[in-house]
N, C-alpha and C positions, 0 to 999 in steps of 0.2 A: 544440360542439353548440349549434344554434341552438334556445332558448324558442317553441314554435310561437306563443305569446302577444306573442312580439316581433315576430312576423313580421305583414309590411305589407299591409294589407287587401286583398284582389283589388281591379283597375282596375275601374271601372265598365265593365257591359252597356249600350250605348247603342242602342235599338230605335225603330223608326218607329212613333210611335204618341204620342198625348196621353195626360193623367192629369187629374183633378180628385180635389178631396178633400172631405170634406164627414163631419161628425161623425166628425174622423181615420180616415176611410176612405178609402182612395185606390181612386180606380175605373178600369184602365188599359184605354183603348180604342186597339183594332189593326184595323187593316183595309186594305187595297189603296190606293193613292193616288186621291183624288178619293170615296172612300166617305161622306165626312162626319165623320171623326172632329173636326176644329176644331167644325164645325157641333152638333155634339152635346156638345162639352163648350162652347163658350157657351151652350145651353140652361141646361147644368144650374147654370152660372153665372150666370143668371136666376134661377136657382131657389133659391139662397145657398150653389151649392159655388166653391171658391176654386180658382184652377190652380196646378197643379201645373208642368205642360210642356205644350207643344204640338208636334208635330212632331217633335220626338227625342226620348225620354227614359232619362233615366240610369238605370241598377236595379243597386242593390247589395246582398249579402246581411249582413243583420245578428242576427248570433246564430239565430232561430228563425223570422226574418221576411223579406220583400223589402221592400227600401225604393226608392220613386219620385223621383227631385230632374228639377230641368231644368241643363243643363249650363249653364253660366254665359252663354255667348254669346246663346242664347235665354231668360233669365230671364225674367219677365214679361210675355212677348209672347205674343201669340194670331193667326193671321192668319183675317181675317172676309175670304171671296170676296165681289170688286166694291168694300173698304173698303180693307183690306189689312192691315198689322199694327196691333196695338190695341195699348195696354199694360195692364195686370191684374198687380193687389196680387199678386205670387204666392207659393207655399205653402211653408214648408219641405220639407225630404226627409219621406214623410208612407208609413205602412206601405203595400202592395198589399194589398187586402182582397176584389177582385175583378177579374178580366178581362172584357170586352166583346170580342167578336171578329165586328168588323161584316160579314163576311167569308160568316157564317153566318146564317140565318136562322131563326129558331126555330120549328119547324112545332105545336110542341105547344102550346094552351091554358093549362095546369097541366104544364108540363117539371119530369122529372125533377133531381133534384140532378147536378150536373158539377162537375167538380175538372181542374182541368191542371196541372201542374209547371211552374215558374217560377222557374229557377235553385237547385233542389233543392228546393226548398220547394211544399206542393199550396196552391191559391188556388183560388177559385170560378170557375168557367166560365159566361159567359152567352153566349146567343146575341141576335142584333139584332132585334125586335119590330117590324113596321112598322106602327104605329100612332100615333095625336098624342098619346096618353096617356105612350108608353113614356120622355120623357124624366123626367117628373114621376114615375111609377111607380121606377125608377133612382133618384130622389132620396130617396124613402119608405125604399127598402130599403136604399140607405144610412146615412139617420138610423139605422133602427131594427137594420141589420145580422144581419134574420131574415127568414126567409119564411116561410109555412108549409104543407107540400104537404099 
């Protein structure tokens, strides 16, 4: 009989989508191809969050958490449209601490609290803001990792 504690971690989920991280908060942005997720995690790395992944990223469950990495092939790369790929210091495997689903639009002013499931585990739901504020705003609520409705 096999130690379930011997047995081998699940393979990584590898999903189309960026990550940045920023006061150990991984922030995983998803959305349709051409939506802006590169473009919105360069903002926020203007802003002083570090990358994670760009374009695929890895997600594995650890203990009580999801954790983010970039699969080795794309390590530190970013692609900037009209530039192409960048390279960027990038992040260790860094917790999911919230989702971004550019996909949705957020109609609410003050939105409600959202949760989605992420490999068993519930994470924060945000929806995409379209305003010049909303990358800076994202960077705030990362530092601080509250909001307050």
């Amino acid at each position: 009989m096999t130690d379930p504690a011997d047995a081998a971690p699940p393979p990584d989920t590898v999903v189309h989508a960026s990550c940045v991280a920023l006061a150990g908060r991984g922030l995983l942005i998803t959305g349709a191809s051409g939506r802006g997720k590169s473009a919105l995690a360069l903002q926020l790395m203007a802003l002083g969050a570090a990358l994670v992944a760009d374009d695929r990223v890895a997600l594995q469950r650890d203990g009580g958490r999801v954790m983010a990495s970039a699969p080795a092939a794309i390590a530190g790369l970013i692609e900037a449209r009209g530039l192409g790929l960048l390279h960027a210091a990038p992040a260790g495997p860094t917790p999911v601490f919230a989702l971004l689903d550019l996909d949705r639009d957020e109609p609410d002013r003050l939105p409600p609290a959202r949760r989605i499931d992420l490999l068993g585990q519930s994470v924060i739901l945000l929806w995409r803001v379209d305003a010049p504020h909303f990358p800076a705003a994202l960077a705030q609520y990362l530092r601080t990792g509250q909001r307050t409705l």
